[in-house]
C-alpha positions, 0 to 999 in steps of 0.5 A: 507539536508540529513535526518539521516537513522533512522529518514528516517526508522520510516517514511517509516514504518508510509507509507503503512498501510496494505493490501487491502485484497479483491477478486479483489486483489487476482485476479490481484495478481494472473494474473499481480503479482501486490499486493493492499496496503493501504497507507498514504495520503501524501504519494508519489509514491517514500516513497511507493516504498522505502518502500515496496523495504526495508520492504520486500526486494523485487524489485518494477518495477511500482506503481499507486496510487488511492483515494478511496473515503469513502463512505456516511453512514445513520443512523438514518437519519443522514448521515455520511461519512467515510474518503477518502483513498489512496491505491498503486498498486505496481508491482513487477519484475517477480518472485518476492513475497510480503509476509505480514505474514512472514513465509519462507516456 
């Protein structure tokens, strides 16, 4: 069964969460062209892909996708821990840009 483009749009913008903004993503961004991104759980390398390609409008060549472990907290001897989360390395095709602010300069 094919599912309506609308249904497919809303479930591609629930996908990729936001940037992972850190001095290790700026390196590879700079070096490899390769941009960090917080993604869903469930999410598949193939959702990531038609996301970010359709979002940005940009061409993705490969992706690999990690679990971040969360880390374990103590406060007041109560220990805690924050949830597991997936983030994408995505490459994109040479002389392609991925912009999160929007602005055309």
């Amino acid at each position: 069964m094919i599912k309506p483009k609308i249904i497919y749009d809303k479930i591609l913008l629930k996908v990729l969460l936001g940037p992972s903004v850190s001095e290790k993503s700026s390196i590879i961004l700079e070096k490899y062209g390769t941009v960090l991104i917080k993604v869903a759980r469930n999410s598949t390398k193939l959702e990531i892909k038609h996301a970010v390609q359709s979002l940005f409008n940009v061409v993705v060549s490969n992706i690999n996708v990690l679990i971040v472990k969360g880390k374990r907290k103590k406060k007041n001897n109560v220990i805690s821990r924050e949830k597991n989360w997936k983030k994408a390395y995505v490459t994109l095709k040479k002389g392609q840009n991925l912009n999160f602010i929007g602005n055309k300069e």
